[in-house]
Each structure stands twice: as C-alpha cells, then as structure tokens.
C-alpha positions in Angstrom: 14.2 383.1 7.7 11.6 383.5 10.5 10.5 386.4 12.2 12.7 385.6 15.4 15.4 384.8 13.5 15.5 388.6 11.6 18.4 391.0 12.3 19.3 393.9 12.1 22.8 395.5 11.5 23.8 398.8 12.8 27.1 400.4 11.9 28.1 402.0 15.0 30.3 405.3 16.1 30.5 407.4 19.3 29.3 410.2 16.8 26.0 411.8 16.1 25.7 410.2 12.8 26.5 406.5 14.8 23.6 407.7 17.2 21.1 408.0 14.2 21.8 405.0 13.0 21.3 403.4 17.0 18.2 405.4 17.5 16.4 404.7 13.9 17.6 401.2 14.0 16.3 400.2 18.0 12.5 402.1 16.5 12.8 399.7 13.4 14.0 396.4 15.4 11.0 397.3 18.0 8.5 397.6 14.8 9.3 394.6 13.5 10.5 392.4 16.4 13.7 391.7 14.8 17.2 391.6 16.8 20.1 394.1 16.5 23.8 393.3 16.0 25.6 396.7 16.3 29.4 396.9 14.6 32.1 398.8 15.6 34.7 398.6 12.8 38.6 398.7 13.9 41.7 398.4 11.4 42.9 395.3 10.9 45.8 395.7 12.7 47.2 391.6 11.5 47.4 392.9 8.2 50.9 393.9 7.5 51.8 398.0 7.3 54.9 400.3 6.8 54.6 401.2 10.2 55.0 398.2 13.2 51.9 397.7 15.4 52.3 399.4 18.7 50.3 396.9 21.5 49.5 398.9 24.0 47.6 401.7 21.4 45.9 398.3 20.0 44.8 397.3 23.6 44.0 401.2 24.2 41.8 401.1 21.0 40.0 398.0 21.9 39.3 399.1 25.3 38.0 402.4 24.4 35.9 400.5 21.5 34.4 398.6 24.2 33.5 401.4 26.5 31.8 403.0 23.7 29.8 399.6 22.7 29.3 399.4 26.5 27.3 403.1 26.4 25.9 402.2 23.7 23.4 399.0 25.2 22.2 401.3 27.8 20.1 403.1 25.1 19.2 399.6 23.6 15.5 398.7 25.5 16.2 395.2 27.4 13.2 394.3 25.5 15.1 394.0 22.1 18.1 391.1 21.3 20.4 392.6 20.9 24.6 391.5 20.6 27.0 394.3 20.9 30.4 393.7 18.5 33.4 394.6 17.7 35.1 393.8 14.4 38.3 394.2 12.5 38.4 395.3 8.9 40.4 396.5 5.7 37.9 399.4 6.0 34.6 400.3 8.0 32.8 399.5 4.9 34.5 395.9 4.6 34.0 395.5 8.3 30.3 396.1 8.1 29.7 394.0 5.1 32.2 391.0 6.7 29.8 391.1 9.7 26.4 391.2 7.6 26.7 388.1 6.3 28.2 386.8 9.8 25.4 387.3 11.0 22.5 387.1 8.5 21.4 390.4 8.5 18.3 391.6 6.4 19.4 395.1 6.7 22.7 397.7 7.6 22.1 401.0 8.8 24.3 403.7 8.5 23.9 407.3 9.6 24.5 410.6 8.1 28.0 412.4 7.4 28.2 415.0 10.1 28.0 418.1 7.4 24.3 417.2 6.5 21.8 419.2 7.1 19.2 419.0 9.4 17.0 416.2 8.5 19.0 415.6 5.6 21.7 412.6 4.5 25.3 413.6 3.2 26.8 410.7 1.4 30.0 410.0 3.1 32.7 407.9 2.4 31.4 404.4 4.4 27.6 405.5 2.9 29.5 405.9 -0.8 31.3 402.0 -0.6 28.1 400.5 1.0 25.8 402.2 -2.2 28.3 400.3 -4.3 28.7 396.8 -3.2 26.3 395.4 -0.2 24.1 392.5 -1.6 21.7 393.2 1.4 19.6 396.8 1.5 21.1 400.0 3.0 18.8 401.8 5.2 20.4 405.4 5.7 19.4 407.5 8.7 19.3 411.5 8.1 20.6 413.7 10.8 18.5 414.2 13.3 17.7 410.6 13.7 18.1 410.4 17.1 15.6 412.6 18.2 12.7 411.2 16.6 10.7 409.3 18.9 7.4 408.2 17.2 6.9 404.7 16.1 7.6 403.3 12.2 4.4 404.4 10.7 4.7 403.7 7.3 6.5 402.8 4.0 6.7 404.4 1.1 8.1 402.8 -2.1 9.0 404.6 -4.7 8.4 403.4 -8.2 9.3 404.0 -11.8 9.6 401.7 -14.6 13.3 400.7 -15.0 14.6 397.4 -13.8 14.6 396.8 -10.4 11.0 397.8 -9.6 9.9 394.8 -8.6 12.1 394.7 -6.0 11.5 398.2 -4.1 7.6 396.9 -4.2 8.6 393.3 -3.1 10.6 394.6 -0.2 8.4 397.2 1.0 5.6 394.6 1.2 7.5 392.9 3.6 8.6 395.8 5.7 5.1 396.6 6.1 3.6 393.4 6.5 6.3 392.9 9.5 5.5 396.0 11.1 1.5 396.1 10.4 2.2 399.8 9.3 0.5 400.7 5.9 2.6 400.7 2.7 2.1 403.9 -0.4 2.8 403.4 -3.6 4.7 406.3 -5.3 4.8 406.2 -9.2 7.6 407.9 -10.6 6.7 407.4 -14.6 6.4 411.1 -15.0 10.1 411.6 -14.0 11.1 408.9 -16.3 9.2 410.0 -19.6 10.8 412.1 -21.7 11.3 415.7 -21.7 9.0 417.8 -23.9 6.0 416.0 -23.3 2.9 418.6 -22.0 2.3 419.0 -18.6 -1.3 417.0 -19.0 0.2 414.2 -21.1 2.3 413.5 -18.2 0.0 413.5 -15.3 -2.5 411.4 -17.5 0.3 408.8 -18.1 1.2 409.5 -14.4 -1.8 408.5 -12.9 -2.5 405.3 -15.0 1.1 403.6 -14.2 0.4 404.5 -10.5 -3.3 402.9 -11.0 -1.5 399.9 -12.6 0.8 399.6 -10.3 -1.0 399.0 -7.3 -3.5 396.7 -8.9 -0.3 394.9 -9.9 0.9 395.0 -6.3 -2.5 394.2 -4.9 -2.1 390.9 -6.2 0.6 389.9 -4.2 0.1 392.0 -1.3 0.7 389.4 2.2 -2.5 390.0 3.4 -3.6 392.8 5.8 -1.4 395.0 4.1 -3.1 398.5 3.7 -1.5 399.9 0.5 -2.5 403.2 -2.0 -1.0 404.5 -4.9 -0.2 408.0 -5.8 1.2 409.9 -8.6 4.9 412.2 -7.4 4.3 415.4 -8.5 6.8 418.3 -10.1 9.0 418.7 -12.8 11.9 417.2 -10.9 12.9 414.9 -8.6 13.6 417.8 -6.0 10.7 419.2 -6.9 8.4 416.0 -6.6 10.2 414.7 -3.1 9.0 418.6 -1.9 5.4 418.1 -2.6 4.9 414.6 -1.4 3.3 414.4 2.2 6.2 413.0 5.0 5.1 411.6 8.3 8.0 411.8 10.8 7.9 408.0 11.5 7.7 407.2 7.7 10.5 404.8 5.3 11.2 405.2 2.0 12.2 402.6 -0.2 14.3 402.9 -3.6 15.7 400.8 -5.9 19.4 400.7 -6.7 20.4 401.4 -10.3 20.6 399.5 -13.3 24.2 400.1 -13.8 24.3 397.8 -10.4 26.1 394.6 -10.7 23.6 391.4 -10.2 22.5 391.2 -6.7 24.7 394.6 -5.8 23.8 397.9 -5.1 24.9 400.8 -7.1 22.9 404.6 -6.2 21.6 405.6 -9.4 21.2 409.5 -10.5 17.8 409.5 -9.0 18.3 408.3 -5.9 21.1 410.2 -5.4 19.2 413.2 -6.1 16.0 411.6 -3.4 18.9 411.4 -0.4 19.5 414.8 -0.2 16.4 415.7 -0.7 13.9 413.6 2.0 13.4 414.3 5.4 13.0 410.4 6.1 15.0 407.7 6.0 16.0 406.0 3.0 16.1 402.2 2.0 18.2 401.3 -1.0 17.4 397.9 -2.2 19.5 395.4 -4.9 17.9 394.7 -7.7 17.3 391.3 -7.0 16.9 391.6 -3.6 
C-alpha cells in the first residue's frame, strides 16, 4: 500500500469520547499524510427483530446520523481526504470492523468510555469487542483527546520478550518512519522475569535486553529513523508507566496477547493494566500484524 493510498478509520459519535477519537485521528492523518474514513454505526434495521421497523424513526435516525457526520467535516482541515460514512451493523463493533476492511484501513480509532478519567482510557464495551477480534491495530484515544493540539511527536514501543514483539517494533518503525517523528524503545524484561529476583539482578538483566533490543532494531530501522532504548522502571507495571517520561504529542505501542488468535487481537493482563494507566494514546497491535 502507498503512502497516498493509507487510511485511516475513525469510529465516530456526537459524544466526547467520538470527538477524541476525531481530534487524535485528524493530528495522526496530518502526521502521516494518510486519509480519514470516519464511521457512524447504525442498527441493522434489515435484519429481522421482535419488534416491526417503524420508517419514519429509521429515516429520523439517518437524518440525524447525517447531521452529526455533517458537523463533524467542519473540524476535518480541507487539507486532509477525508470520506464521511454512515454504516449499518449487528453492533458498533461489527460495523466498524465491516467498514475497515471496506476500506483498507491501517488503523481504527476509538475513543474513551465517558467515565474515564482525565487523560485516562476506560475500556468500554465497543473498545472491549475491538481488543478481541480486529485483524488491523486499535489505536485508543484517552479523554481529553480533543484538546491536545501539538503535533504527533513521537512513538514509543513497548517491549518485552513474549510473542508478539516483533510486531510492536515492526509497527512502530513504520509509524515513525511515516511521520519523521523519533521512535523509543521501552524494554519491559524486568516486568516479565520472575518475582524474587533482587532489585540489581533485574536492572542488570533490564538494561542488557533493552541494549539488545535496539541493536536488534537498528538493523532494520527504514532509514532516518531516530530510535533509543531504555529500561521501564518500578516494581509494576503502574508503577513503571508512572516513572517513564510522556510528551503530550507522544504514541504508544503494545502488543496484543499471546492468548490472541492468529492475526487477532486479544488485550493481555499487561496491557490492560498500561490503558488505565498512560496519559497517551495507546496502539494495540496483532501479533502478526
């Protein structure tokens, strides 16, 4: 897929967590120069129900669905491509996915439930079926997305040694490759060894995975591509996500679990843990992605 042809899906409501997901996805599509489809999922109102169809709520729906699609472009830059749709599905999550793979998209982004915190994500129900079955990356905006206003400035991937690691490095290569931003390399061996191991053992350990693992990402870096490596400190993932460094503008990347189906996501214990705990945004990637 070329550059011109890369898009970007945004799952849309006339909510705050629907204008996260516009505003993080417009700074995103402007960093990389990719073009926007954003969804607005209706029922399927074909599908057979207990309860008849009534037209003229249908057509009062639809309109209304429009509108809102409608106020949405005005916050869209003229600058980006960017197709406005509406879509019918067995659920928002089906709907999204169904329109994905409509159009090729490299990415969905979703925004937060509305009882997360500041800065925060709560995993709602759409979020919950998307971490479970999209074959494409989930990029979740926190609340508060819409008022950030700086650029994409970099990506951070996290890394540990399970399966799927070559993935989260893979895909965060490209994302700041695309977006000439630089990329960091967090390891995450010290969260993954086991527990009774002393304090110095574990930073030791720590420190040589993340040394390995950028030499072993340096290699097939696309060139230009600015990258470090650092070691996540703390004795927990809470407590390692707290002392890392956040720019406002900044992406994470993780990878989905091992439990995951082939070429599905699944949001492992970790990650889980990572979402309510960053102030960024969040990129869960497939395994095989």
């Amino acid at each position: 897929m070329t550059d011109a042809e890369r898009r970007i899906l945004i799952g849309y409501t006339a909510t705050p967590a629907g204008e996260d997901a516009l505003a993080l996805g417009v700074r995103l599509a402007t960093a990389l120069g990719a073009g926007l489809d954003v969804v607005l999922v209706l029922p399927d109102s074909s599908r057979p129900t207990l309860v008849p169809n009534d037209p003229a709520y249908d057509a009062y729906l639809r309109d209304t669905a429009e509108g809102w699609l409608a106020e949405a472009r005005t916050r869209v830059p003229a600058t980006l491509d960017a197709r406005m749709r509406l879509v019918r599905g067995d659920s928002l999550a089906q709907g999204l996915l169904a329109a994905a793979e409509h159009s090729a998209a490299a990415l969905v982004i979703i925004g937060a439930a509305r009882d997360g915190l500041l800065g925060r994500f709560t995993v709602g129900s759409v979020a919950g079926s998307l971490l479970h079955a999209s074959p494409i990356p989930v990029l979740l905006a926190p609340e508060g997305s819409r008022a950030v206003t700086v650029p994409v400035s970099r990506v951070t991937a996290m890394v540990g040694t399970r399966a799927g690691a070559d993935a989260v490095v893979a895909t965060s290569a490209r994302l700041a490759s695309a977006a000439n931003i630089p990329l960091r390399l967090v390891s995450l061996l010290a969260l993954d060894l086991p527990s009774g191991l002393d304090a110095g053992s574990a930073k030791q350990r720590g420190e040589a995975h993340a040394a390995q693992v950028l030499a072993e990402a340096a290699a097939a870096l696309p060139e230009g591509v600015e990258a470090t490596a650092s070691v996540a400190p703390g004795d927990s993932v809470a407590d390692a996500v707290a002392h890392l460094d956040w720019q406002p503008g900044e992406l994470v990347v993780v990878g989905s679990s091992r439990l995951a189906q082939p070429s599905r996501l699944f949001l492992g214990t970790t990650a889980a843990i990572m979402l309510r705990e960053l102030p960024v945004p969040m990129i869960v990637v497939p395994r095989e992605a």
